[in-house]
N, C-alpha and C positions, 0 to 999 in steps of 0.2 A: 668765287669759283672753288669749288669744293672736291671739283672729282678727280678720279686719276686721269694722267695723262698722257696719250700713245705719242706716237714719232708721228701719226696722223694730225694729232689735236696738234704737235709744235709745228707741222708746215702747215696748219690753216692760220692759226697766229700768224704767222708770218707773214701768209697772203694778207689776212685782214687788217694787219696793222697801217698800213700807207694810206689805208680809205677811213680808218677809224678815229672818230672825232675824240678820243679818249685814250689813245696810244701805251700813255704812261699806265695805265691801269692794263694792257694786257702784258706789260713787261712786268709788271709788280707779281700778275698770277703767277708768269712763269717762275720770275724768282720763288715764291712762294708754293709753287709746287716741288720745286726742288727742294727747299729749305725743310719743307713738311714731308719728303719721303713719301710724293703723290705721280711719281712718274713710272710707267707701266715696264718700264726697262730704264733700271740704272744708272745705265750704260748713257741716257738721251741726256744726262745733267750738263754736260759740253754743250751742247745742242742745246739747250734748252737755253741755258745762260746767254750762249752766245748770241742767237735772237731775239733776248731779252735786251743785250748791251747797245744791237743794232738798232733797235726799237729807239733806245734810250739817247743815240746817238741822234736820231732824227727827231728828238724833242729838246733838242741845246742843251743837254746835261753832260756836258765831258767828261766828268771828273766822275759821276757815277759810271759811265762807260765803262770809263779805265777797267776801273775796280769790278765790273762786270765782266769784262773781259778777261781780265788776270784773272775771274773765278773762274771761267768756260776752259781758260788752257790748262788751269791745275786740275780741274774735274776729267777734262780730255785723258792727260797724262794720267791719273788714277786711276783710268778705265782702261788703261794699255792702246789709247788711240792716239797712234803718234802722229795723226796726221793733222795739226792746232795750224793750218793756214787763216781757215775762216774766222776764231776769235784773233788770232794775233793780227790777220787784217783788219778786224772794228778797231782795234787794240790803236793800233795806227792810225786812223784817222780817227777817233776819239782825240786824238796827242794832239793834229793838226789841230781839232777843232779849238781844245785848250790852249793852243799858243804855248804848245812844247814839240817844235817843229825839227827840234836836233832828235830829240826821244823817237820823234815818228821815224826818223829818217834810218834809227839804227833799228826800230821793229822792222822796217822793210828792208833793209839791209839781211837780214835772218832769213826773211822770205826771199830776197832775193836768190840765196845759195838752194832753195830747193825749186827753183824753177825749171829746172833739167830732170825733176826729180815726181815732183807733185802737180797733177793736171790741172790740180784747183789753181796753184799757186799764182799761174801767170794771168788769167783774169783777173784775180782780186786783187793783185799787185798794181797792175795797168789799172785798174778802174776806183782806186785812192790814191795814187799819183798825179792819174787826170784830174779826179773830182777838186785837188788842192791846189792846182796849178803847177804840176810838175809832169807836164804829158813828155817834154823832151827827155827827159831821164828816164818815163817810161819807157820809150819808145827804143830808148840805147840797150839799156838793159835787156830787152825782149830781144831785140834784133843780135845782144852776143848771147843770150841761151839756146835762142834758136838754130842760129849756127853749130852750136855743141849738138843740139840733140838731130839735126837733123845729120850730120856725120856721123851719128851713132846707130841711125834710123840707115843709111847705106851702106852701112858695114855688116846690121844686121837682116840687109836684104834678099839674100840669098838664102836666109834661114827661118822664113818664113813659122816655121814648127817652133823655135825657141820662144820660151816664154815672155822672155825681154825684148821679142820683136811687139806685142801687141803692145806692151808698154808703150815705149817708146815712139810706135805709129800712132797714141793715143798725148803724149805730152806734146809730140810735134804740131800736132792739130792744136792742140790746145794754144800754144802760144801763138802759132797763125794766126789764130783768128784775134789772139789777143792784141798781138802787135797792129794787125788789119785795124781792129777799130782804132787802136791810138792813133795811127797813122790819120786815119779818116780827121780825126779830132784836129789833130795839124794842119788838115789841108794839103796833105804831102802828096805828090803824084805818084801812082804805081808804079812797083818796082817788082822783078820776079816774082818774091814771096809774096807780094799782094796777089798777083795772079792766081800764083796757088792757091794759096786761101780763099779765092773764086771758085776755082776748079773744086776744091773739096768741100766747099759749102754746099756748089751745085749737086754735088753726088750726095750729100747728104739728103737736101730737100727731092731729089728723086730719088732714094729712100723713100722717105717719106711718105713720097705720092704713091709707092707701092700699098698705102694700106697698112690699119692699126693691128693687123693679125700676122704673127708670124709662125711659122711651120716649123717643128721642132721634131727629130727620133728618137725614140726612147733608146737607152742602151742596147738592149739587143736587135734593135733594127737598125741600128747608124753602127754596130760592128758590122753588119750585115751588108750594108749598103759600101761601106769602105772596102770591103771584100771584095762586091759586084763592082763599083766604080772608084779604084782608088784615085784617082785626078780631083774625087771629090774632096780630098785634103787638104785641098791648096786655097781654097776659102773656107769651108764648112768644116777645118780641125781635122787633124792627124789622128787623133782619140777620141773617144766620149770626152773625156773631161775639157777636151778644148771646143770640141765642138757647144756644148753647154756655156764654154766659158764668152765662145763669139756669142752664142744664141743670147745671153744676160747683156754682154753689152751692146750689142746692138740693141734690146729693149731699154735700158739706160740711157744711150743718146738719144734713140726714139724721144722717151720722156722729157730729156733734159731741154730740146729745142722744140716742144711743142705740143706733140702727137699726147693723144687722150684716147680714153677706150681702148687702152694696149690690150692684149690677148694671145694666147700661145694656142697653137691645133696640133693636133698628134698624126703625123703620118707613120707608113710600113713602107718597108724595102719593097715588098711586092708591088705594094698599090701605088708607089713610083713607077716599077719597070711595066706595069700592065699601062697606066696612065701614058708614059712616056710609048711606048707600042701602038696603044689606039690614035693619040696623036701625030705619028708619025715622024714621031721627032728619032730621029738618028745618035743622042748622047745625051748625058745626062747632064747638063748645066745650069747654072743658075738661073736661067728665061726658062727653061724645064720646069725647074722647082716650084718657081714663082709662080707655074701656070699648073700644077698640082694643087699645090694650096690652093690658088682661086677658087680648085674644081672640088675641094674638103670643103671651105667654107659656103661655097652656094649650094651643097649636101643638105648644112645643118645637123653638123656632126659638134660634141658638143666641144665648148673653146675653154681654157682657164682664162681667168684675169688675171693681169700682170701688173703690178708685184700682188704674192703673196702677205699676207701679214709678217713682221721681222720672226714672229715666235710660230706663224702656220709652219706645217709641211711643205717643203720646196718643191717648186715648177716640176723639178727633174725626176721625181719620182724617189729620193735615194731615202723618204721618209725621215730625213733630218730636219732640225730647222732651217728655213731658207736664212736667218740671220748666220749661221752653220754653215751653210752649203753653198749655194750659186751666188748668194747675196756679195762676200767679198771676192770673188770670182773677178769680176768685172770693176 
C-alpha cells in the first residue's frame, strides 16, 4: 500500500481490521505510512499508530504494542494534541497483555486523573479494566469521578451560557454510561446513577429517531432569530458561535452512537416565523423547529453532509477549514 492516507482511509482500517484475515499487515501499512511521510495530514501520525498498536494488540504481540503505543503518545504530543487517552489506553492493556500488570496499573492510574477532565477517558479506562479482570476497581473509580464531575455539572447549572457548562454536561454523560456498563458487567443492581444513565440514553436514541438531518442558521439569521425569540438561548446558544458549537456536537454524538447519512439544512428567521404562523403554533420551540426542518427537507432544498473533510470549508459558512473551525468546537 502505496498511497497517501486521509483520517478516512485510518477509520476504515480500523473498521476492517477485526474481520480481516491478515490483521498484522494493515498495522504494518499504517506504521509504514507514517514512517514514509504518506499521511494526508501530519497531524493523523497519533491516530495512525495508535490503531496500528490496537491492531497489534489483537494479534498477541505486546511488546510490539508497547512500543507502538509509546510512538502514537510522542507523535500526539509533537502535534500539540494533548489529548493521548486512546494510545496510552492500548499502552495499558498491551502491559496487561505482557504480564506487566504493576506497569498497566500505573498507565491507568494517569488516565485515571483525567477522567473528570477527558470524555474519552472514562470509557476506555472501564473497558481495559474489565477486559483484564479488574471491573471492581473500574467500577470504584468511575463512581468517585462521577461524583466530582456531576457536582461540578450543578454548580454550573444555572449558567447554562458558560462554556464549561457543555463540557462538563458532556464528561458527566460520558462516565454514565461508562460506569452503567461496568456496573452491567457485575451484575450489580440499579442504583440512581444507573437510572440516569437510562434517562439520558433514552433522550439520546430519541434524538436520534428524530432523523439523520439537522437544521442549522447561518449567522445573520440565528442573530436574527435570537433578536425575534431570545428564549431560543437556552438550548440553541446564546451566540453564533455556541449555537454552531451545540449544532457540531450534537452531529458528533449523532455519529458517535450510530446515526449515518448525517446532513445539515439551512433555515431563515423568516421562514421559521411564516412556518411557525401557518401552523399555528403560538412559540417558537424545539417541536416548532423540529417540525420546520421536516417541512425544508420534504422541499428538497439542498442538505450539506456531515462532516466536511478535516481540510474542506466548514459547515458554518466562516470559509475556514472545518479542521480550523467547528471541528474542535465540539
Amino acid at each position: 500500500m502505496n498511497d497517501v492516507l486521509s483520517t478516512e482511509d485510518i477509520d476504515r482500517i480500523a473498521a476492517e481490521a477485526s474481520e480481516s484475515e491478515t490483521p498484522e499487515t494493515l498495522a504494518a501499512a499504517l506504521v509504514a505510512a507514517v514512517d514514509d511521510g504518506r499521511l494526508a495530514d501530519e497531524a493523523d501520525a497519533g491516530y495512525a499508530l495508535t490503531v496500528a498498536a490496537e491492531i497489534t494488540v489483537d494479534t498477541d504481540e505486546p511488546e510490539v504494542a508497547i512500543a507502538l503505543a509509546e510512538r502514537a503518545i510522542e507523535a500526539c504530543e509533537r502535534s500539540g494534541d494533548t489529548s493521548t487517552s486512546h494510545p496510552s489506553a492500548v499502552r495499558a492493556d498491551a502491559l496487561f497483555l505482557a504480564g506487566r500488570d504493576e506497569e498497566a496499573m500505573t498507565q491507568l492510574g494517569v488516565l485515571r486523573e483525567r477522567l473528570t477532565e477527558d470524555p474519552d477517558a472514562a470509557m476506555l479506562v472501564g473497558e481495559v479494566l474489565v477486559a483484564n479482570g479488574h471491573a471492581e476497581i473500574a467500577e470504584e473509580w468511575l463512581t468517585e469521578a462521577l461524583d466530582t464531575v456531576l457536582q461540578r455539572h450543578d454548580e454550573l447549572e444555572s449558567k447554562p451560557s458558560d462554556p464549561a457548562y457543555d463540557d462538563v454536561a458532556m464528561i458527566s454523560f460520558e462516565v454514565l454510561r461508562a460506569r452503567h456498563g461496568v456496573r452491567h458487567e457485575l451484575g450489580l443492581p440499579h442504583d440512581q446513577y444507573d437510572d440516569l444513565a437510562d434517562e439520558m440514553m433514552q433522550e439520546l436514541e430519541d434524538s436520534l429517531d428524530d432523523g439523520p438531518v439537522v437544521l442549522f442558521l447561518p449567522q445573520p439569521e440565528y442573530d436574527l432569530a435570537l433578536r425575534r425569540w431570545p428564549a431560543l438561548a437556552a438550548d440553541h446558544g446564546a451566540t453564533w458561535d455556541e449555537h454552531r458549537a451545540i449544532t457540531e456536537e450534537d452531529l458528533r454524538l449523532r455519529a458517535e452512537y450510530g446515526a449515518s447519512g448525517l446532513a445539515m439544512i439551512p433555515g431563515t428567521a423568516d421562514a421559521l416565523a411564516e412556518f411557525a404562523r401557518s401552523s399555528g403554533s403560538e412559540q417558537i420551540d424545539t417541536a416548532t423547529i423540529q417540525a420546520y426542518r421536516d417541512s425544508l427537507v420534504d422541499t428538497g432544498i439542498p442538505q450539506t453532509p456531515w462532516p466536511p473533510g478535516r481540510n474542506n470549508p466548514c459547515w458554518c459558512g466562516s470559509e475556514n477549514k472545518y479542521k480550523r473551525c467547528c471541528l474542535p468546537r465540539a
